[in-house]
N, C-alpha and C positions, 0 to 999 in steps of 0.2 A: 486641441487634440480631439481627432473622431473615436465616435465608440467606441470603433471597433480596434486603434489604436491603444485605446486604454484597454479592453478587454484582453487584447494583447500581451502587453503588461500585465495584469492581475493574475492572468495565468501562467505567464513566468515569472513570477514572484511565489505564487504557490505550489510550483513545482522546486523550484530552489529551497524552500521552506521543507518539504516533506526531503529532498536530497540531503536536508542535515540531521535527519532522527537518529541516524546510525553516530554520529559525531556526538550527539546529548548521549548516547545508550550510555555511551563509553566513559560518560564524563559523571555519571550520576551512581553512587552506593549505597542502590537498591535495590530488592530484588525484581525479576521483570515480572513476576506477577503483581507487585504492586505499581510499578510503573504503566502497565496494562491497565491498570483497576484505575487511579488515578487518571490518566489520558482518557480514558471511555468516560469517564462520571464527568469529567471535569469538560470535556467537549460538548456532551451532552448538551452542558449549561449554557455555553456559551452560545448554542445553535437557536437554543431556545430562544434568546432574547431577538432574535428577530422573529421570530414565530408567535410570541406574546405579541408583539408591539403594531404586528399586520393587523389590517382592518379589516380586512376578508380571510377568515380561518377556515378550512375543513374541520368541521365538526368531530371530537375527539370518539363521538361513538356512532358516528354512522356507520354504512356498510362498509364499506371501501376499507377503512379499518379493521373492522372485527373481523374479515375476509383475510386480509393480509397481516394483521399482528401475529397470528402463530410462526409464518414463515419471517415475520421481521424480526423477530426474538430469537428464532434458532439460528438468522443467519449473523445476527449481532453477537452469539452465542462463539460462532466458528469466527468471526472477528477478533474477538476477545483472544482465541486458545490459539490463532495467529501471529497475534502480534507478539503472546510470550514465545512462541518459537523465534521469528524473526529477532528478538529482542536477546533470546540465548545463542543464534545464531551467532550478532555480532560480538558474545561475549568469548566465544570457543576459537574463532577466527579474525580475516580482517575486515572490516564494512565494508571493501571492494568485494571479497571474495563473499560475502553472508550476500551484498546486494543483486551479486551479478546472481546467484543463486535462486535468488527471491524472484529474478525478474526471469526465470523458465515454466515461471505462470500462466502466458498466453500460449506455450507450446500443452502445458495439461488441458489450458482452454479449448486449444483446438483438437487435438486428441480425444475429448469425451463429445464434444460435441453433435459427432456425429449418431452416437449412443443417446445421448441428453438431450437434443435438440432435433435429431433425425435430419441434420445439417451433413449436405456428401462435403468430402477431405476434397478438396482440389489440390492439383498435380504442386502449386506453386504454396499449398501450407506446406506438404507433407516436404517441399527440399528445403522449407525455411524449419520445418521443425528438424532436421536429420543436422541442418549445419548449426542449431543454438545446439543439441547434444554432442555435437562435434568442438562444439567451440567450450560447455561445460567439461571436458575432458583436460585440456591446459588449466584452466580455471581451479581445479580442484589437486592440480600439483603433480598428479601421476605421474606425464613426461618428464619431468627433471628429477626423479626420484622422491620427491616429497612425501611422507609416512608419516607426519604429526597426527597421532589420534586425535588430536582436539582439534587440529584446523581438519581434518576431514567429518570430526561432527558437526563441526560451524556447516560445511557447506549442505553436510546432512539436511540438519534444522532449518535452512536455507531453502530447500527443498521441499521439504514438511509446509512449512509457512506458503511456499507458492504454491503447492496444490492446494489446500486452504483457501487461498486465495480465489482459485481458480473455482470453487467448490460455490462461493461467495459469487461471484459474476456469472455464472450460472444459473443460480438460485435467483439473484436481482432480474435476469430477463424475465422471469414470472412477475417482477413486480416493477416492471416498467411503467403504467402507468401510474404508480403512486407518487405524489410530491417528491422531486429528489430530496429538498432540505427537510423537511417533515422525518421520510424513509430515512437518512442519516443520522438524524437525533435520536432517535430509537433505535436506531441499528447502535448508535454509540453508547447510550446509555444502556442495553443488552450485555453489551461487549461490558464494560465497566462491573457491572454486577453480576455477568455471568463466573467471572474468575473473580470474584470477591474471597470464595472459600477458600481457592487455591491459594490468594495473595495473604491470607490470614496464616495457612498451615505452613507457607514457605517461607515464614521470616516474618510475618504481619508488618503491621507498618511502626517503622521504626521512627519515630518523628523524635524521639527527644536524642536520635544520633545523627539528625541531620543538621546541617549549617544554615545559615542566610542563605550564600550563595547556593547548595542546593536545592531548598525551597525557592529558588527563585528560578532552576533548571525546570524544576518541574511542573511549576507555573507555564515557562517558554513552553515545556510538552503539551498540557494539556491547552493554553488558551491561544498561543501561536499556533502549533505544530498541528495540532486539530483545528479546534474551532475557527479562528480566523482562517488558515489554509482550507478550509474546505469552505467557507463565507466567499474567500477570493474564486473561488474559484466557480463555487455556485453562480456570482456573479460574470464572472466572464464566458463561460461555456454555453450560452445560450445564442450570443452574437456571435459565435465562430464556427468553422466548419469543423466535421468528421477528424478529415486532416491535419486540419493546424492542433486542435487537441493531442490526436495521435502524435505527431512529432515532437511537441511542447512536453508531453511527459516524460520526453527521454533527458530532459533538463534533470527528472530526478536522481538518474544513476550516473549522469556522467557528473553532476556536484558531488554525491558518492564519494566515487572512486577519486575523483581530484582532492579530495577533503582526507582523502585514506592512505594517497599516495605524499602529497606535500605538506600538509598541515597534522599529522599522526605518523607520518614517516612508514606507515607500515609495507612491507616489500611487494611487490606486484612487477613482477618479471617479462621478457619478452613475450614468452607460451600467455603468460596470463592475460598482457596488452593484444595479443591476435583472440585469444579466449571472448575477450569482452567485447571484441569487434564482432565475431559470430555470433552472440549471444544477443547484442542490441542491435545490429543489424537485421537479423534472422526475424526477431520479431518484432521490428518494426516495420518490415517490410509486409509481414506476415497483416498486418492489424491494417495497411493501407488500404483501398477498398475505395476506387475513382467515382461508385454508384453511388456510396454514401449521401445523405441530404443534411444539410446544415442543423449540428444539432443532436445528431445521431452520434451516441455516443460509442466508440470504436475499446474493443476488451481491456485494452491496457491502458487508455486514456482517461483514468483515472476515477472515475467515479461513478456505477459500479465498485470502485476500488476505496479503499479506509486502509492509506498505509498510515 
């Protein structure tokens, strides 16, 4: 097997991995700010142990650090108060519909950019961002009369979490140069401890009403779902192109929505199956970019990204 054939693999394996958080959300009776607080600390840890065990460290208080820890902390910070939207999202709605929502993230991306970045809109974001809001319009149920308060705050929070999102891959171009794996530990362990108080005031952690088999969900959250998915992936994204990244990510919503429609049964209708095609076509076309140089990590290809 070459490299770059397993590199291949590693990173569709970590996209399929983050394609089932929405599947655990639904499966775990906790609240999502402890689920947040857990996942962040508990990723944290796991990142670390190859960062202890390297032979060549960046030094924990040079410059490069003390330069960029304020902005790794705030943005670990909007990590954190992301993930419990995303997390209430799939509680209010369906994972298809919280996910496809989540993923109108690179259209907030491209939309500030030009403001945040001083980056011009070209002619071919602005009809890829017109058809994902055209394709979030079915998605969110209006055409067929749909009026559930709670599935339109799912796709709310949904929404909420991607600009968030977007807020986060913004803030990281400023800290491009730093260690991706290093920059993720501390952006995770941020996130973890930044909604600590919240995950205390909203139900604290309920450990003596959790089972085996819970504790063992939450585990998969924080040492799979984090830690290892983003190890796989750290590991693969270096030997691959712009491209292959960018498209390999879309493995994450389409496990999603097939996890939401056959495996949870939850409804997702014709409006919504054309919905989702404008929404992950839109901006996956939108992230493509032929100039790119191997390595270059593309806004929705995942890291920059902490779903």
């Amino acid at each position: 097997m070459t490299n770059k054939t397993r590199s291949t693999i590693m990173l569709a394996v970590s996209m399929a991995i983050f394609g089932t958080i929405g599947l655990l959300r639904v499966s775990l009776p906790v609240s999502s700010g402890f689920l947040a607080c857990f996942r962040g600390i508990s990723g944290m840890l796991v990142l670390l142990l190859p960062l202890l065990t390297k032979k060549e460290k960046q030094p924990i208080r040079s410059a490069t650090y003390k330069k960029a820890l304020p902005l790794l902390l705030f943005s670990g910070a909007l990590i954190g108060v992301n993930w419990i939207l995303l997390f209430e999202a799939y509680r209010f709605t369906t994972v298809a519909k919280a996910t496809l929502s989540y993923y109108m993230a690179p259209v907030f991306i491209v939309l500030a950019s030009p403001i945040v970045l001083r980056e011009k809109l070209r002619l071919k974001q602005m009809i890829c961002v017109l058809a994902a809001v055209a394709g979030m319009i079915p998605v969110s149920g209006v055409l067929n009369g749909e009026k559930g308060s709670s599935d339109l705050s799912g796709v709310l929070l949904g929404l909420a979490a991607a600009a968030l999102y977007a807020g986060v891959v913004l803030l990281n171009k400023r800290l491009s140069s730093f260690p991706p794996l290093q920059k993720t530990a501390i952006q995770l362990g941020a996130a973890g401890f930044a909604v600590l108080p919240y995950a205390l005031l909203s139900g604290g952690f309920p450990t003596e009403k959790l089972t085996a088999a819970n504790w063992a969900l939450l585990l998969v959250a924080g040492v799979v779902h984090t830690g290892a998915a983003y190890l796989l992936y750290f590991a693969a994204i270096p030997h691959l192109s712009a491209q292959t990244a960018a498209v390999f990510s879309y493995i994450d919503p389409a496990v999603a929505i097939l996890l939401s429609v056959f495996l949870l049964k939850e409804p997702l209708n014709v409006w919504g199956w054309i919905g989702a095609a404008l929404i992950l076509g839109a901006t996956l076309l939108s992230g493509l970019e032929p100039t790119r140089k191997k390595g270059d990590i593309s806004p929705k290809s995942k890291k920059n990204s902490l779903q």
